[in-house]
N, C-alpha and C positions, 0 to 999 in steps of 0.2 A: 311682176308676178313670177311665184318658182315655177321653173315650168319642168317637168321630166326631160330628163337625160337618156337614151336607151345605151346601152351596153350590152356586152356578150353577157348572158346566164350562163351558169355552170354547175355541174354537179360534182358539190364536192362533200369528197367521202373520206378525206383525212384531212390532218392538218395540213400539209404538205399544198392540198390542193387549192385550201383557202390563203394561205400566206402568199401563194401565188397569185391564186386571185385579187388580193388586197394587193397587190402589189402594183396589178394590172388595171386598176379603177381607182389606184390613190388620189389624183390629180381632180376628178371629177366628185370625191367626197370629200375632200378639203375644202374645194369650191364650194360646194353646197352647205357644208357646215359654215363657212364665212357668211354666207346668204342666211342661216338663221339667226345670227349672231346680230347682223343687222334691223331685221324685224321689229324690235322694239325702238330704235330707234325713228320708225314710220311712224310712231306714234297709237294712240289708243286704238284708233279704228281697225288697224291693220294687226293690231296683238287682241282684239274681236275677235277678228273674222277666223284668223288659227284655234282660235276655242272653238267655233263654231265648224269650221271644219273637223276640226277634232272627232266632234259629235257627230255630225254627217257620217265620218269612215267607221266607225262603230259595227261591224259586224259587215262592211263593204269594202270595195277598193277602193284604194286613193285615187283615183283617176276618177270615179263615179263621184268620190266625194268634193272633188274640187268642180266638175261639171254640176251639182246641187247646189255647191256654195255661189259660183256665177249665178245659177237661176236664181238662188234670194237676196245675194247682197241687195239690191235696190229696194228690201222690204226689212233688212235687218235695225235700223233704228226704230221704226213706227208698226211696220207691217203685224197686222193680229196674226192668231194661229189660223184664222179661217184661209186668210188671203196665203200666209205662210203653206198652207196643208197641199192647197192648189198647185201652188209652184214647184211641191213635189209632188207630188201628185204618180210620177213616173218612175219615182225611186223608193225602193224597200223603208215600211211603216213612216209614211210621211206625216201623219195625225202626229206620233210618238215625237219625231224629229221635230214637228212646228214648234210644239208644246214645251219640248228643251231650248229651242231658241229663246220661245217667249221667258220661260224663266230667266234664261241666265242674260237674257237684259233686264229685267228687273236686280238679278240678284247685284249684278256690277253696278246698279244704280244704289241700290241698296247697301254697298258697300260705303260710299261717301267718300269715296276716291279712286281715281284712276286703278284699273284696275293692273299696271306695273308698279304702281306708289305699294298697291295691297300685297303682290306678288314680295317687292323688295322686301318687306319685313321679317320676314321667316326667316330664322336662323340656319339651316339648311333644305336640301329637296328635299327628302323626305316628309320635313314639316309641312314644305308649299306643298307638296302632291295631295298629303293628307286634308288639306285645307281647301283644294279645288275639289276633289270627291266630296267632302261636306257641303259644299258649297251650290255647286253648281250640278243642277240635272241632267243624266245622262254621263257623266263621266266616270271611270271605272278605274282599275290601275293603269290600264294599259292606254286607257285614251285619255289618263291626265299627264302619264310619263309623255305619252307622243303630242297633247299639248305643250308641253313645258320643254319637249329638246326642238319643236319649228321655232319657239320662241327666243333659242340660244340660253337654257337653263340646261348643261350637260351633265352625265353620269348616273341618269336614269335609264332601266330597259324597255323596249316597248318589244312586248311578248306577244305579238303575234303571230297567227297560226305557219305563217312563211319563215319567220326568226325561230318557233319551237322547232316546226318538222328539220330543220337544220340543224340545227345544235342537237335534237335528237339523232339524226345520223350521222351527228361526229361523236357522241357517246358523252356529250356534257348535260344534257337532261334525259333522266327515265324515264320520261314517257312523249308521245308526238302532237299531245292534245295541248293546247293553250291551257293554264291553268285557274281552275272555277271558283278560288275562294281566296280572298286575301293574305290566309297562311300560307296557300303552296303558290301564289304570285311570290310574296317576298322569297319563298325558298329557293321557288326557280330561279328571281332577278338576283339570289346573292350568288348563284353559280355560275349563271351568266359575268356579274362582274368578278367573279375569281378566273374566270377563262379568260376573259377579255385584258386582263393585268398579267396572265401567265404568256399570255402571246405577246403582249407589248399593242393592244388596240385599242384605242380610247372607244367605252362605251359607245357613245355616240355615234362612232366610224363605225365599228363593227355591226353595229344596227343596223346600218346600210348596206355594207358588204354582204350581210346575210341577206336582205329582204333583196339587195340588187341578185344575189346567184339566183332565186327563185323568182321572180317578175320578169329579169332583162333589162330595168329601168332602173334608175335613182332619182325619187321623186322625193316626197315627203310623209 
């Protein structure tokens, strides 16, 4: 299991500060990106549970969301939403969250294949992202990009509110707010990846780098 890593946070306010930074946690996001890389290789269960996850962190932290995920894996093949609802019971709109689980094992059964056999067919991310937001309930830009990079599918952003208010105080997004409609998602995420190729950061990494200065951790 991934487990958090803590590192120094830092507030950075130029580039200067983040290249340092990346430079100071490169070892520790290499290694984790190798660890999602391997993921799918655990097989279907375990490229599950990172969608499910996924859904979990929607509007929480990852830490909260991986502590939810432990409470229901034991009810994520069979478990109804009733039983599901219960187990979260403790964690923000758990009815909403059961009821996303419940779908999206249907929907992956309803697929009629593994759901990496379904993932592989897409001609690029873009396509797959667009196809897990149709697909599967509860998932949004930001929580199909951050399914698809624990999975080791890289070169998507996941914009959330820790990666905006950063890249908003280095002066690479106009505004600090996550963005609410999938026109100003993609606007933001093409600017994200024109910064992240001006500095020389592979999306992925930079992802981290940013969420590591504002948590202290690199998790997922």
């Amino acid at each position: 299991m991934i487990e958090p890593v803590s590192v120094f946070g830092a507030d950075l306010k130029d580039l200067n500060d983040l290249q340092d930074f990346c430079k100071m946690i490169r070892a520790v996001i290499e290694d984790r990106l190798e660890e999602f890389k391997k993921i799918r290789q655990k097989g279907e269960g375990a490229v599950f549970e990172e969608l499910i996850f996924s859904i979990l962190a929607a509007g929480t932290s990852a830490l909260m969301a991986q502590k939810a995920l432990e409470r229901v894996r034991p009810l994520l093949n069979d478990g109804s939403a009733k039983r599901l609802t219960r187990a979260l019971r403790s964690y923000r709109f758990p009815k909403q969250r059961a009821l996303c689980i419940v779908s999206a094992r249907k929907a992956v059964k309803d697929l009629g294949m593994d759901l990496t056999q379904w993932l592989a067919q897409f001609e690029n991310l873009f396509e797959m992202r667009e196809a897990c937001i149709r697909t599967f309930r509860g998932l949004g830009y930001k929580t199909a990009s951050h399914f698809l990079r624990n999975i080791g599918y890289f070169g998507l952003a996941i914009l959330d509110i820790h990666v905006v208010r950063t890249l908003f105080a280095l002066g690479v997004l106009p505004s600090d707010r996550p963005p609410s409609s999938r026109k100003r998602y993609l606007e933001a995420e093409e600017q994200f990846l024109i910064f992240a190729d001006k500095i020389g950061v592979r999306p992925e990494a930079l992802d981290l780098v940013l969420w590591a200065s504002r948590t202290g951790y690199v998790f997922k």
